[in-house]
Structure formats: C-alpha cells, structure tokens
Wavefront OBJ file of the C-alpha trace (Angstrom):
o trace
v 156.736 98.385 74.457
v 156.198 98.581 78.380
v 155.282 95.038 79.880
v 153.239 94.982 82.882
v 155.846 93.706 85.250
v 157.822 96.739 84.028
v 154.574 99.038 84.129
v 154.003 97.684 87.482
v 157.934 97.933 88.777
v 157.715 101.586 87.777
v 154.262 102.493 89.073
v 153.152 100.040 92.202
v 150.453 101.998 92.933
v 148.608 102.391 90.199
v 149.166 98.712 88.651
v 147.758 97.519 92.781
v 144.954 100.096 92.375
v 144.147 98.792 88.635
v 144.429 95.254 90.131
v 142.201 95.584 93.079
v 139.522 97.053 91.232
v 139.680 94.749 88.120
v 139.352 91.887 90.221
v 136.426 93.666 92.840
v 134.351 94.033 89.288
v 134.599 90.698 87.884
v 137.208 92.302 85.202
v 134.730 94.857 83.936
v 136.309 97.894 83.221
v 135.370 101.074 80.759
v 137.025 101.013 77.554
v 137.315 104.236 75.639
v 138.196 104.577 71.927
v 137.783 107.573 69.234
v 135.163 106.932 67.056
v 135.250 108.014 63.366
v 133.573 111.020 63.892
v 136.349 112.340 66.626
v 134.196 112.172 69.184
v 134.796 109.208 72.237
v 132.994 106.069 72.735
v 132.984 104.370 75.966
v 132.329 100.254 75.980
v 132.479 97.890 78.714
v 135.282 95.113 78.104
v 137.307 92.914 80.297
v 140.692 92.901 79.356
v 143.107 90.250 80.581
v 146.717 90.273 81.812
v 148.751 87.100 80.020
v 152.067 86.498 79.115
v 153.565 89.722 81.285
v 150.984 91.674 78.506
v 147.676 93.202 78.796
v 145.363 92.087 76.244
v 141.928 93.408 75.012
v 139.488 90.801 73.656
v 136.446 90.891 72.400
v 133.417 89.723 70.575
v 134.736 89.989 67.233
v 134.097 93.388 64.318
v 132.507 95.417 66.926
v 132.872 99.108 66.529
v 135.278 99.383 69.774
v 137.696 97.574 67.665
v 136.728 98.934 64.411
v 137.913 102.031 66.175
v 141.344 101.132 67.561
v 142.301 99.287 64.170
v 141.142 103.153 62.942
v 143.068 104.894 65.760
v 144.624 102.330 68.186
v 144.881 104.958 71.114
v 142.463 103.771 74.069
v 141.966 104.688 77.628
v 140.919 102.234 79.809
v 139.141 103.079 83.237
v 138.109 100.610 86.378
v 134.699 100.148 86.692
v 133.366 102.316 89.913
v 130.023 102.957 91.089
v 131.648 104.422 94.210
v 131.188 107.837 94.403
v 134.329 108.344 97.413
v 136.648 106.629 95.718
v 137.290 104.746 98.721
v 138.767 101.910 97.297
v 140.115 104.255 94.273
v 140.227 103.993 90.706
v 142.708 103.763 88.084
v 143.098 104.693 84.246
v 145.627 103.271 81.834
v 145.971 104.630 78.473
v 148.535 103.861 75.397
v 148.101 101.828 72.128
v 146.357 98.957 70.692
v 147.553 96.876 68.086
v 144.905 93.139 66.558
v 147.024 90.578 67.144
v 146.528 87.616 64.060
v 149.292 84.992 65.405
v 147.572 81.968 65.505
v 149.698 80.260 68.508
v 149.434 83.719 70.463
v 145.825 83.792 70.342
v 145.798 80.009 71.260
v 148.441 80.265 74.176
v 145.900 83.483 75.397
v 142.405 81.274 75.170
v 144.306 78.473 77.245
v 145.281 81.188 80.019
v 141.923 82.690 79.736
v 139.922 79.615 80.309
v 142.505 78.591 83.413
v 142.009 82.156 84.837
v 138.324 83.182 84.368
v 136.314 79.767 82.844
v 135.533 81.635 80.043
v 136.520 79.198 76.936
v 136.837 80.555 73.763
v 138.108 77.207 72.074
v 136.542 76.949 68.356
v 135.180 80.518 69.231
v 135.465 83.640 66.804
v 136.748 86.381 68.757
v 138.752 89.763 68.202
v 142.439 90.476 70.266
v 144.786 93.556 70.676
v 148.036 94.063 72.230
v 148.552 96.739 74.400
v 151.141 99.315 74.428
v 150.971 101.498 77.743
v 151.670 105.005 77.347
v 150.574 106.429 80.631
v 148.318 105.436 83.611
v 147.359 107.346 86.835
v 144.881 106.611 89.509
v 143.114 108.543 92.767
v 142.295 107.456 95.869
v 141.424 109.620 98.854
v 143.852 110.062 101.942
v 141.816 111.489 105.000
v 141.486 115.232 103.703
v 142.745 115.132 100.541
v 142.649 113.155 97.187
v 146.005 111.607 96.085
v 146.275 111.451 92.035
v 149.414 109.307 91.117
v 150.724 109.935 87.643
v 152.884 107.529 85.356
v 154.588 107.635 82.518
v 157.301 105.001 80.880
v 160.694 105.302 82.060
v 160.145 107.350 84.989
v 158.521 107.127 88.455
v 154.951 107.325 89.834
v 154.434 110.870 91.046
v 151.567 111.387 93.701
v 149.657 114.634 93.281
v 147.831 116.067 96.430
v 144.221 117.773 95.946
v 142.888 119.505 99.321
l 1 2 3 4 5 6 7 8 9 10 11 12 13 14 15 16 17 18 19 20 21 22 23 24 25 26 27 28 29 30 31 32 33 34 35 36 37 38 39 40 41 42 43 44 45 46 47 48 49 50 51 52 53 54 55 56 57 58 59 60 61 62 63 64 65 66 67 68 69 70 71 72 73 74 75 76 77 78 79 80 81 82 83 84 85 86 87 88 89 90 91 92 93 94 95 96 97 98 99 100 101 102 103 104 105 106 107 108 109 110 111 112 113 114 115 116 117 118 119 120 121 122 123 124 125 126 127 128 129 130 131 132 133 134 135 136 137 138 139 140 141 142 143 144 145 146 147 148 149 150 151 152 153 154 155 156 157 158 159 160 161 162
C-alpha cells in the first residue's frame, strides 16, 4: 500500500494541489463510487489524512460505503466551483478497504477531534483505508493547462494542453 508521505515524495505536485484545495474547502471534496447498477455515484465526504494514511469516514451504512464494501475502487475529486482552475484541482483514485480495529478507529477520532473539532467519541460512524492507485491534477500555466499524472513507483509526469 502507498502511504501519503510516499504518495506525496513521488508526486509533490499533486499531493500540494490536493492539499491546498482540501484545506480552501473546509475538507469537502467529491467522492465517487460504482453503484450496484454500474453506473457512478458522486457524494460529498471529507476525508482525513492520519497516521501517514488517508482515511474516508462517514456517517455510518450509507450507500457510498455500501458501495466501496461492494466495489472498493473510488475516485476522489477537490471540491471546485472555479471554473479557471486557477488555484487547480486534483483527483486521487485507488482502493478502499472498512477498517473494524477498535484502537485504529479510536487513535483516528482522537486525531480528528485535535485537527478539525469534530468529535466522534461514543459516536457510530463508518471508516475505510485507502489504497492509492493513481492521482493527477490540472492547473493552468499562462497559455496552457498543465495535467500532472501519477502512478505508484514512478514519477509525476506533467502533460501540456495548448
């Protein structure tokens, strides 16, 4: 599994990108899953960085996470309502897998409430692991559009658009 100081080592852009914009929406960000169907759903979710991990949590049995116990692939997408990109955007995609271990999901409320205020002490509440697959993320460069591109193991690659 890649770790975010290791996703972030091999792809500094997009892991600042994916930072920047977390943080500049209050951790919102677009979550999508594959619903039974085949077809995508698209939920809002904050997910949280803890333990060198990114986690997804949630309210618990909703049908995003009925669908990535289903299929645990996901894409996740920062929240934009800027249509220049100016302060770019990022995607991460890879695997999700529920995470049961009481003294994880303990360790991961305590860092929760210290980060956000948000305290889920006593609360009922659903949490998956990620795995990160891939990731890539635009942002625009006087005349052009730079996409950067990463997968595990190798090196961001920047992509030019004109």
């Amino acid at each position: 599994m890649t770790s975010w100081a290791e996703f972030a080592a091999e792809a500094p852009r997009i892991a600042a990108v994916f930072t920047r914009r977390h943080r500049a929406t209050g951790h919102l960000c677009l979550l999508a899953t594959l619903r039974a169907d085949g077809y995508p759903r698209i939920s809002p979710m904050e997910p949280h960085v803890f333990a060198d991990r990114l986690w997804l949590p949630g309210m618990p049995d909703t049908t995003k996470f009925r669908d990535l116990v289903r299929d645990p692939r996901f894409c996740l997408h920062s929240a934009t309502v800027d249509t220049q990109v100016s302060d770019g955007d990022a995607k991460l995609w890879g695997l999700a897998h529920v995470v049961s271990d009481r003294a994880v999901r303990e360790q991961f409320v305590e860092s929760l409430r210290e980060d956000t205020g948000l305290d889920l002490r006593g609360e009922r509440f659903d949490l998956f692991d990620t795995e990160l697959t891939g990731a890539s993320a635009v942002g625009l460069d006087d005349d052009h559009l730079n996409i950067t591109v990463w997968k595990p193991g190798e090196p961001e690659r920047v992509v030019q658009k004109h």
